[in-house]
N, C-alpha and C positions, 0 to 999 in steps of 0.2 A: 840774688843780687837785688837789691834797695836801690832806688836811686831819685835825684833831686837836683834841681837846678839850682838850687840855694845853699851856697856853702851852711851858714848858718844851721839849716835846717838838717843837714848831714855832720856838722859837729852836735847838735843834739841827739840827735840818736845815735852817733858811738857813744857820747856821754852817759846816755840813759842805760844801753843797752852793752857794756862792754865787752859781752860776749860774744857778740853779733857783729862788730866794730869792722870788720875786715868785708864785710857785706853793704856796708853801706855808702856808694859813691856819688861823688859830683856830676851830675849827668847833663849836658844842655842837648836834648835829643833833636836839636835842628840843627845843630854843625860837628857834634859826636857820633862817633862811629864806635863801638864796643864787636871786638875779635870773637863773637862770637854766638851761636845761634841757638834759640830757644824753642823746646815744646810748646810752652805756653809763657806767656805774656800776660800781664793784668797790670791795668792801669786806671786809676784812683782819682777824678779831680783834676784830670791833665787837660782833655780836648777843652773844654769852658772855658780855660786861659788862652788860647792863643782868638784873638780876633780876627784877624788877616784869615781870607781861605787856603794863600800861598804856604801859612803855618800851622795849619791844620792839614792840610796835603803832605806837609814835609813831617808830621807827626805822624800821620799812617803810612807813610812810603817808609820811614825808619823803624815803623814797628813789625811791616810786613819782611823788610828787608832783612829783620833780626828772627822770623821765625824758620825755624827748621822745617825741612819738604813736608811732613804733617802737623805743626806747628799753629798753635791756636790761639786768640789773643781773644780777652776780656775786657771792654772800655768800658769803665763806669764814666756818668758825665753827672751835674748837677744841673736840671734842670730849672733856670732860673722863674721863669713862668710859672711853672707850677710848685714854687716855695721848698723846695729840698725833697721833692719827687726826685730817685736816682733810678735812671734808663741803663740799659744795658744790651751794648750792639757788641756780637759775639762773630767774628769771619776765621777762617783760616786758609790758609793756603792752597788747598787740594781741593777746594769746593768747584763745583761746575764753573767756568764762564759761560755768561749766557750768548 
């Protein structure tokens, strides 16, 4: 599953890709819920969009919420400070709390 807040940006990629077309959905991950739970998770240029800490919380509460009991999630971010340096903060769910 592909996904994007921006219709536009998900009728291009069916457009592009029309193989794949039925993968690709409208997603606003701070008020969408998706029936269903993931190994792993990767996510692209997402956290650096939201400003608010409230939506950046609500963006890792919904991607923890979507991983499966050993379920692993990928954030890549762009680091604006250091000019297109991309970080990468990797958790999952079964890790120790401290």
């Amino acid at each position: 599953m592909a996904t994007d807040v921006s219709e536009e940006a998900i009728a291009y990629c069916k457009t592009t890709m029309p193989q794949y077309a039925n993968h690709f959905n409208v997603l606003d991950c701070l008020s969408d819920k998706v029936g269903v739970k993931f190994d792993f998770i990767y996510a692209i240029a997402v956290i650096h969009m939201f400003v608010l800490d409230e939506d950046r919380n609500g963006f890792y509460q919904f991607v923890y919420d979507h991983l499966s009991t050993k379920g692993i999630a990928l954030i890549c971010s762009i680091m604006v400070l250091l000019a297109g340096t991309v970080c990468y903060l990797i958790f999952s769910k079964y890790r120790k709390k401290k």
